[in-house]
GUFI-426791 format. One line per field, with one value per residue: residue number from 0; x, z, y of N, C-alpha, C in turn. Coordinates in steps of 0.05 Angstrom, whole numbers. Each point is the difference from the previous one (the first is absolute). Example, Ala and Ser with C-alpha at 12.3 -4.5 7.8 and 13.67 -1.06 7.14 Angstrom:
BEGIN
n: [0;1];
n_xx: [264;-7];
n_zz: [156;-14];
n_yy: [-114;21];
ca_xx: [-18;16];
ca_zz: [0;1];
ca_yy: [24;24];
c_xx: [18;-15];
c_zz: [0;14];
c_yy: [24;22];
This chain:
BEGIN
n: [0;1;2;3;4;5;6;7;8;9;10;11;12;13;14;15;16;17;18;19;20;21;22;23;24;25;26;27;28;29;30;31;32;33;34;35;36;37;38;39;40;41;42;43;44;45;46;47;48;49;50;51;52;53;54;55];
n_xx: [-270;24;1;-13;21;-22;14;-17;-8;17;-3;-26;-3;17;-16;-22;15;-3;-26;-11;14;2;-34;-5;11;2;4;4;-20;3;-1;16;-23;8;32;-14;-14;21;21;-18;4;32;1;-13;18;21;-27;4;24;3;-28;27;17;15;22;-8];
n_zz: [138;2;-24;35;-10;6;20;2;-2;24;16;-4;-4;20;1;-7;19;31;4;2;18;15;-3;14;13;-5;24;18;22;31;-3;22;-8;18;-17;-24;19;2;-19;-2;35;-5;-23;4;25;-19;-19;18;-4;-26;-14;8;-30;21;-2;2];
n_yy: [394;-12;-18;-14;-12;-23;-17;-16;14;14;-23;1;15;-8;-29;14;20;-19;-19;20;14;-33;3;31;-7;-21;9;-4;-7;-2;-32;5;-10;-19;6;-13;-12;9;8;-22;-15;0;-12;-18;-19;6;-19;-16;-5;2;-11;-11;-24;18;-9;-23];
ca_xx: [15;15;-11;19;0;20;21;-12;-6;27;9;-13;6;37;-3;-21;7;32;-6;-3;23;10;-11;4;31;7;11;-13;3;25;6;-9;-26;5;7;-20;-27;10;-4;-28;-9;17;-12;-26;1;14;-24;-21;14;8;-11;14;1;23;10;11];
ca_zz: [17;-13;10;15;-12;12;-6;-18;-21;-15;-9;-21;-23;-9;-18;-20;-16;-7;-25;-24;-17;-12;-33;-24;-3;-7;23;18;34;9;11;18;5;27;-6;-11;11;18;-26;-4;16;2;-19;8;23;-1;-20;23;17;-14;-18;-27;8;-3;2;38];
ca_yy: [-18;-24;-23;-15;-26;-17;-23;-9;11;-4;-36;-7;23;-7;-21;-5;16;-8;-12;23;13;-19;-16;15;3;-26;-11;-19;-3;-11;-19;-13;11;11;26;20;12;14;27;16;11;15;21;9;10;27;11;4;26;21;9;-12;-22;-10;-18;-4];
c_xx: [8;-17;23;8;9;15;-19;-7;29;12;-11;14;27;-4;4;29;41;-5;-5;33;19;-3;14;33;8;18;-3;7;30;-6;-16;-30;6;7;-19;-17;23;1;-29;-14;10;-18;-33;8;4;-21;-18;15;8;-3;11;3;29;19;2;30];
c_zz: [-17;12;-1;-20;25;-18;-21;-25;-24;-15;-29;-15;3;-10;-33;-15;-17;-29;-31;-3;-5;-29;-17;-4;-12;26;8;21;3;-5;22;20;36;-2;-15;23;32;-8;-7;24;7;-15;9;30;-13;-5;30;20;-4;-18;-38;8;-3;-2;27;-3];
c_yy: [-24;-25;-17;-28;-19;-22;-12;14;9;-13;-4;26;-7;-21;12;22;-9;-25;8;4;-23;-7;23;7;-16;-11;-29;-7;-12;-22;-5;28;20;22;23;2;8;29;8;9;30;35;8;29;30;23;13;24;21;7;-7;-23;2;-23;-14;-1];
């Protein structure tokens, strides 16, 4: 049986994972934070529904 992820748990692994591929890309966040933690809820929700972190 699959283990269930909730919202939270999502959140933290979309934190920890969108910060990793920032440092390791040489990227960096939008500007303005509201928009990053909208795209990261976005990305967690997709992780929780469908099993990827699609794009919202």
């Amino acid at each position: 049986m699959a283990k269930e992820l909730d919202q939270d748990k999502a959140m933290e692994g979309t934190i920890r994972f969108s910060e990793k591929y920032v440092e390791k890309s040489g990227y960096k966040f939008f500007p303005d934070q509201e928009v990053v933690r909208l795209v990261q809820e976005g990305l967690a929700r997709n992780q929780v529904e469908y099993g990827y972190r699609y794009c919202p």
